[in-house]
N, C-alpha and C positions, 0 to 999 in steps of 0.2 A: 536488414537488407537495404543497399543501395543501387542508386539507379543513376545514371550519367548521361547526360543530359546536355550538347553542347559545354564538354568541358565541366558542368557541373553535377556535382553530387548531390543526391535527391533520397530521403530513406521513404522507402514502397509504402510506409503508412500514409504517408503526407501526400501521394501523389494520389493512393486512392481518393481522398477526400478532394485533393484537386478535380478528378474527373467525374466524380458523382456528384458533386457541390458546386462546381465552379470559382473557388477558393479557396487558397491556401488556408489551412486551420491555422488559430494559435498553438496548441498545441494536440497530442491525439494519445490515446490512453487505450491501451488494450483490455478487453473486460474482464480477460480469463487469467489475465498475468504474462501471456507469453509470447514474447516479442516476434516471433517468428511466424506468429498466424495473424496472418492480412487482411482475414475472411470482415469485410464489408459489415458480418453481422457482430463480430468480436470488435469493432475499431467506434469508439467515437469522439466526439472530441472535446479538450477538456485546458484546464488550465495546470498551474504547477501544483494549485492546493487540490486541485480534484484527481490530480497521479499520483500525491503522494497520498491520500488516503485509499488508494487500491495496490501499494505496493508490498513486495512476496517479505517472507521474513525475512531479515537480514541473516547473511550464511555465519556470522559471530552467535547469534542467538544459541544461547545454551538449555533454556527451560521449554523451549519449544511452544511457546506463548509470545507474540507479538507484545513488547511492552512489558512484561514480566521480567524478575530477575530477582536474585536472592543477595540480599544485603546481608555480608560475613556481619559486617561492625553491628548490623542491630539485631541479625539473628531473626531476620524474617523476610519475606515475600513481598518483595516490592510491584507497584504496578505504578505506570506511567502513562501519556499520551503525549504526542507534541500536535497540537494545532498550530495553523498557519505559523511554523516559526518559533514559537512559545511552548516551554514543557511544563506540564502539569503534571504534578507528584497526586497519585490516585489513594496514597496510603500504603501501610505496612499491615501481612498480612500472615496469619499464624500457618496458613497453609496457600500450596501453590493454586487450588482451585479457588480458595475465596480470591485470591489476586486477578488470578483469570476473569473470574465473574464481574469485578470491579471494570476489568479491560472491556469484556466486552460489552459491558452496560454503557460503557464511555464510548466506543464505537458506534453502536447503536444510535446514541444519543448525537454524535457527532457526523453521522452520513458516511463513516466508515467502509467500503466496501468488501474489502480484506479481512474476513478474521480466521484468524492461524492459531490452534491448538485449542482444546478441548475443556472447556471448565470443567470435566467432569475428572481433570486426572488429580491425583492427590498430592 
């Protein structure tokens, strides 16, 4: 959501922070994932490496695991993470849950806020 502002556009997370803070944030990061809820207690603020590790899956995702994906050529369960920029290959994995588990240990370990799908599926 936007807000205009003598001629300028303003999106309503940035201006909360404005008026409870008294400064513009660098950037502002919703907790729940969902861009549409302003609520003061869902909003704080964060930089680009602290939104991308709170972000929803991406809508390509086929395994339903953040970071997971099944490699035809090696015939097994891949698991990945990207920090700041950089991708780290987590290993190859005989099933989709040990992959998971791998993912979400690396979340964990990494201050991850997001985690999407369930070690527990096969």
């Amino acid at each position: 959501r936007r807000i205009t502002i003598l001629n300028k556009k303003y999106y309503a997370h940035r201006l909360a922070f404005l008026y409870v803070n008294g400064s513009m944030p660098v950037g502002v990061d919703h907790k729940n994932q969902i861009k549409a809820d302003n609520r003061w207690r869902n909003l704080r603020e964060s930089n680009q490496s602290i939104n991308a590790k709170n972000m929803p899956m991406n809508k390509a995702n086929t395994s339903g695991i953040n970071g997971v994906s099944w490699n035809k050529v090696r015939r097994k369960w891949v698991a990945q993470i990207s920090i700041d920029g950089k991708q780290f290959n987590l290993g190859g994995f005989n099933s989709k849950k040990d992959a998971a588990t791998a993912r979400l240990n690396a979340n964990r370990a990494n201050g991850f806020t997001a985690i999407h799908g369930a070690p527990n599926e096969s």
